[in-house]
N, CA, C and O atoms as a DFTB+ gen file, in Angstrom:
328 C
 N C O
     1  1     114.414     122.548     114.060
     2  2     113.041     122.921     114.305
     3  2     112.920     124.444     114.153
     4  3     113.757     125.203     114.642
     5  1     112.033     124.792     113.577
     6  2     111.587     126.262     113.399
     7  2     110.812     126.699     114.917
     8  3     109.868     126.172     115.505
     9  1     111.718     127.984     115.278
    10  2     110.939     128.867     115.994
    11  2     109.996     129.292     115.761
    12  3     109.816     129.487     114.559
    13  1     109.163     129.579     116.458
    14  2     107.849     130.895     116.229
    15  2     108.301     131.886     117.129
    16  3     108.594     131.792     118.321
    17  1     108.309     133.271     116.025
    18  2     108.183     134.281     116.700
    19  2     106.748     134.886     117.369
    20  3     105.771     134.825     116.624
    21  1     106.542     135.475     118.739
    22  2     105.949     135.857     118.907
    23  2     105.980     137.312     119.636
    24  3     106.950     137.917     120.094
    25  1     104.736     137.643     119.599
    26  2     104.363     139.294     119.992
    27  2     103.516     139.532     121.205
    28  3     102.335     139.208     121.074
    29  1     103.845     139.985     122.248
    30  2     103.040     140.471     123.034
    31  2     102.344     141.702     122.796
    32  3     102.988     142.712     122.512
    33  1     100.538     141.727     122.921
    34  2      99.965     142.680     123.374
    35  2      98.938     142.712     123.916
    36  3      98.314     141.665     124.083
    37  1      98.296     144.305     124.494
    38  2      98.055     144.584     125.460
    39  2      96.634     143.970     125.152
    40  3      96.181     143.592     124.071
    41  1      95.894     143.977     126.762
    42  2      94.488     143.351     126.645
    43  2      93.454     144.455     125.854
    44  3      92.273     144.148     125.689
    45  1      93.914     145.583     125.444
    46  2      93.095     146.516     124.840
    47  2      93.347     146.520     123.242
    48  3      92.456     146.732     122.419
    49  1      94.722     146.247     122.927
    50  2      94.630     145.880     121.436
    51  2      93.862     144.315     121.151
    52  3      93.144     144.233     120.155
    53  1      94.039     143.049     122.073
    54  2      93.389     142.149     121.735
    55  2      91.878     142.146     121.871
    56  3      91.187     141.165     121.598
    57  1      91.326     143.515     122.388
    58  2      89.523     143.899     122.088
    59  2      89.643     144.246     120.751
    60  3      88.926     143.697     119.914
    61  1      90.455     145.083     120.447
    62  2      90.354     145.906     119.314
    63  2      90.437     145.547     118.055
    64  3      89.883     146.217     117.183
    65  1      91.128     144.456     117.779
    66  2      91.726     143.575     116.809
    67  2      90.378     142.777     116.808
    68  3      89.625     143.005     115.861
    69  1      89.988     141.886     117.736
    70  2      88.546     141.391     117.292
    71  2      87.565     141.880     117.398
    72  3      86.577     141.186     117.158
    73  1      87.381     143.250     117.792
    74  2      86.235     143.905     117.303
    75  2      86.083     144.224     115.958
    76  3      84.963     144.183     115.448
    77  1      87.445     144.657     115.075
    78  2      87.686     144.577     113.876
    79  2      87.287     143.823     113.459
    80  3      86.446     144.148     112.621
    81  1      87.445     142.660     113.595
    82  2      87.637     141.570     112.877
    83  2      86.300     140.837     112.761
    84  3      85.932     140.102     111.845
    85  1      85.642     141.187     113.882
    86  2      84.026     140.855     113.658
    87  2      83.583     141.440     112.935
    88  3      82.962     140.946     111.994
    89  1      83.774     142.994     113.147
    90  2      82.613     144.126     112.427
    91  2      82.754     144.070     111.198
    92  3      81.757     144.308     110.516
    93  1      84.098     143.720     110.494
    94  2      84.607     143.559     109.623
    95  2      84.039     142.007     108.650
    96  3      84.352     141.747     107.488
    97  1      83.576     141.576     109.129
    98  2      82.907     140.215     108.807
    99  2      81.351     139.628     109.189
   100  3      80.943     138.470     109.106
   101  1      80.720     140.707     109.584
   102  2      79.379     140.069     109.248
   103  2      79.033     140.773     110.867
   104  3      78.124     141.558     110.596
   105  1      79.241     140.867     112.089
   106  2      78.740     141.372     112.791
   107  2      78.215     142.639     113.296
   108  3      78.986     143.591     113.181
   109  1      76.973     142.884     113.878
   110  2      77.030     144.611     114.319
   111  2      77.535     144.550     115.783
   112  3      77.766     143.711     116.654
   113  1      77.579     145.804     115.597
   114  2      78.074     146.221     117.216
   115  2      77.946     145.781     118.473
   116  3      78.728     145.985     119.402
   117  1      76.517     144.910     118.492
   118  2      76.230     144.470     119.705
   119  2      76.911     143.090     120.245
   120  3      77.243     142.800     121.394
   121  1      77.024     142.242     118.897
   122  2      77.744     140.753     118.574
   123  2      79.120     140.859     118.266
   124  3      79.752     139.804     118.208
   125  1      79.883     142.247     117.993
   126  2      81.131     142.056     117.626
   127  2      81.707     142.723     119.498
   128  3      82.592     142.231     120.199
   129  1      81.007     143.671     119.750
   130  2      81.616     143.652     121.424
   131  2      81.548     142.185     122.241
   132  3      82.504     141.448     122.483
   133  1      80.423     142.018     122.523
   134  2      80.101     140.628     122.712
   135  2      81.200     139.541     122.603
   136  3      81.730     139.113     123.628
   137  1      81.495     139.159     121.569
   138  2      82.152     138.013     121.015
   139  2      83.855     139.024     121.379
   140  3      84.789     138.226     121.304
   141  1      84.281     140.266     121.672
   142  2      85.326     140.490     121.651
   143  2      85.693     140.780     123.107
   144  3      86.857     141.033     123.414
   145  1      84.632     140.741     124.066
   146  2      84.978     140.827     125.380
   147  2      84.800     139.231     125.615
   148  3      84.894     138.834     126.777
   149  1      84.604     138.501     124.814
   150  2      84.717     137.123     125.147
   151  2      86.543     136.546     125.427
   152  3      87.279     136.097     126.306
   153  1      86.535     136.984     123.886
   154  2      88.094     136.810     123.833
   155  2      88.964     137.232     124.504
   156  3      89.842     136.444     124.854
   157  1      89.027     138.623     124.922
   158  2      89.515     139.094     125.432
   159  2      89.406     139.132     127.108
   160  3      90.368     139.444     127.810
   161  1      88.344     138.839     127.539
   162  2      88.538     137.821     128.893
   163  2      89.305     136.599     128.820
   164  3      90.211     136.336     129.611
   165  1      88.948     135.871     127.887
   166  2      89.614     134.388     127.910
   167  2      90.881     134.712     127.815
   168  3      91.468     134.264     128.800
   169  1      91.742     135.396     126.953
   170  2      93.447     135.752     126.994
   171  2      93.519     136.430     128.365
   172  3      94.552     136.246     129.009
   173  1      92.665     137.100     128.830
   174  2      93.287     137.670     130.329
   175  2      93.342     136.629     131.103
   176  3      94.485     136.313     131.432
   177  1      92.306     135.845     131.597
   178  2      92.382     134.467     132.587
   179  2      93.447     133.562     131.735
   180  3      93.726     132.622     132.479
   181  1      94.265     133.408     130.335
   182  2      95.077     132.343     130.720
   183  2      94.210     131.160     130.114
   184  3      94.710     130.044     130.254
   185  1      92.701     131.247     129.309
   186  2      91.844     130.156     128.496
   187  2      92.503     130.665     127.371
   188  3      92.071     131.734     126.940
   189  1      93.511     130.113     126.758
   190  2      93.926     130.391     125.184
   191  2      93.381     129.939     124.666
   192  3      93.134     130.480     123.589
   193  1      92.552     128.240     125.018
   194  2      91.865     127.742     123.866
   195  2      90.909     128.840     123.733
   196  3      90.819     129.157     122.547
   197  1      90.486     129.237     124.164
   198  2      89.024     130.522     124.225
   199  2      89.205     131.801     123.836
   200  3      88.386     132.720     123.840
   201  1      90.442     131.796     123.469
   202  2      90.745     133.144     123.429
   203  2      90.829     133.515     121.933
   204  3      89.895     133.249     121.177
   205  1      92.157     134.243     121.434
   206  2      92.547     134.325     119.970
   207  2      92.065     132.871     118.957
   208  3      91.662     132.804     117.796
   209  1      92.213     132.266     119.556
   210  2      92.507     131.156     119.016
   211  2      91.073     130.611     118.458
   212  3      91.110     129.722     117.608
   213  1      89.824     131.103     118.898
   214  2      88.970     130.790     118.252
   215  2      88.177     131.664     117.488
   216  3      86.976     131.495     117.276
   217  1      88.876     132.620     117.065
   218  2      88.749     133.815     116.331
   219  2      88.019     132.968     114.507
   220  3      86.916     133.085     113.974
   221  1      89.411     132.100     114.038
   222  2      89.236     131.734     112.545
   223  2      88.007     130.948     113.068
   224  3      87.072     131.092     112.279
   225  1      87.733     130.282     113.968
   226  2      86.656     129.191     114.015
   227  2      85.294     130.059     114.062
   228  3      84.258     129.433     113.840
   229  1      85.202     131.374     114.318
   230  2      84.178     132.171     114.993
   231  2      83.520     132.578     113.258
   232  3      82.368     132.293     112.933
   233  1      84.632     133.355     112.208
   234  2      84.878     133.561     111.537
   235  2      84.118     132.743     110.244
   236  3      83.251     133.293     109.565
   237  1      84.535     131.475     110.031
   238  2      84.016     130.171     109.692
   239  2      82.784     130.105     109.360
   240  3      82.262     129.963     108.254
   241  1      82.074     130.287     111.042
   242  2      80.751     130.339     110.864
   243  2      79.936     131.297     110.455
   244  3      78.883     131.186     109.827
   245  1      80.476     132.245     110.845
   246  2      79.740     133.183     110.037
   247  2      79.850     133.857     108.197
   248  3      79.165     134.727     107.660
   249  1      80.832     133.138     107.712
   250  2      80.928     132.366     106.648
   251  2      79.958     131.790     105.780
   252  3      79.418     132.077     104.711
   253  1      79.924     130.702     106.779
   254  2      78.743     129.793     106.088
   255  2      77.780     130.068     106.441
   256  3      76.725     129.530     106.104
   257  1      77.895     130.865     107.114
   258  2      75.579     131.052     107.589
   259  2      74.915     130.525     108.771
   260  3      73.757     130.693     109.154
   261  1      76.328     129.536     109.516
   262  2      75.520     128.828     110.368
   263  2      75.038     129.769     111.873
   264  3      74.231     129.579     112.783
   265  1      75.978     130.789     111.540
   266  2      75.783     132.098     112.710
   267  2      75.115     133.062     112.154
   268  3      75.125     133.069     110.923
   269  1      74.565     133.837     112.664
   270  2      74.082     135.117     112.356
   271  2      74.617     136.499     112.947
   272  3      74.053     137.135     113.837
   273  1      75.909     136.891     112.244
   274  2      75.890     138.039     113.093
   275  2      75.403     139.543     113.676
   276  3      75.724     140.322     114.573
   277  1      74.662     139.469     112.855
   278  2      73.269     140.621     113.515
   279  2      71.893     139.693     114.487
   280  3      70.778     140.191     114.649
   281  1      72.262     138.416     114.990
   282  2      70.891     137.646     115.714
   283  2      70.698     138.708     117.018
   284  3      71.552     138.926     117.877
   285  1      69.691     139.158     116.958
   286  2      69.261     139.574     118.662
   287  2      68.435     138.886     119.115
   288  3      67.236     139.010     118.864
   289  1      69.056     137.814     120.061
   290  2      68.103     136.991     121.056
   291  2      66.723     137.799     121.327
   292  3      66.518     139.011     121.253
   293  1      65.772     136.652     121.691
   294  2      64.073     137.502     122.234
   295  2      64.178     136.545     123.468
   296  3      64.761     135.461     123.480
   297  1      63.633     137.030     124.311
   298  2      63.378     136.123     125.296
   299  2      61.952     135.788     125.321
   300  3      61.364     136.869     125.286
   301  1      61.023     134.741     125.368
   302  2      59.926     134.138     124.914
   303  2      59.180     134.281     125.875
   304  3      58.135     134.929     125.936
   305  1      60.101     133.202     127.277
   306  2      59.197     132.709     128.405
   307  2      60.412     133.296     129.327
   308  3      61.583     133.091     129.010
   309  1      60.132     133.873     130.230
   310  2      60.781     133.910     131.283
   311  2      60.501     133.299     132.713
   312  3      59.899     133.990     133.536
   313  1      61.015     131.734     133.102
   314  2      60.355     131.162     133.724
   315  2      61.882     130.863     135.137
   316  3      63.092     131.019     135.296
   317  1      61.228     130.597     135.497
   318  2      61.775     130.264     137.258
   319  2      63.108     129.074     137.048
   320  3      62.938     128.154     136.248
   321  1      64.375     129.183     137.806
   322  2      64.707     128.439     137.648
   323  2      66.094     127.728     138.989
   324  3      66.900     128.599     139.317
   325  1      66.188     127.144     139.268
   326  2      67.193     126.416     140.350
   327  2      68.097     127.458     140.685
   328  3      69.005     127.253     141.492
């Protein structure tokens, strides 16, 4: 069976690497922090599925169009809620 090598790093290169990697692919600044303090929470708590790992899937979509990475939400109605 083949090993995998792996690499530890720090929670500040894994912002940095997908902030790249957004800005670098279709997002601005507001959606590539966003989406990279996502990740980079999820590898700190220990959610790997959430973490790196959904980087190519993030990627993907914004690919095909089905994301927008410049969308700035509007808020419409701001209504009351539980």
């Amino acid at each position: 069976m083949t090993q995998i090598e792996t690499e530890e790093i720090s929670l500040d290169e894994i912002y940095q690497l997908a902030f790249n990697v957004f800005s670098n692919h279709g997002c601005d600044t507001d959606n590539a922090t966003a989406l990279s303090r996502t990740v980079t929470n999820a590898e700190r708590d220990g959610s790997l599925s959430h973490g790196l790992f959904r980087i190519p899937g993030y990627l993907a979509s914004l690919k095909s169009g089905k994301v927008k990475g410049d969308a700035q939400p509007i808020i419409e109605q701001n209504l009351d809620s539980v």
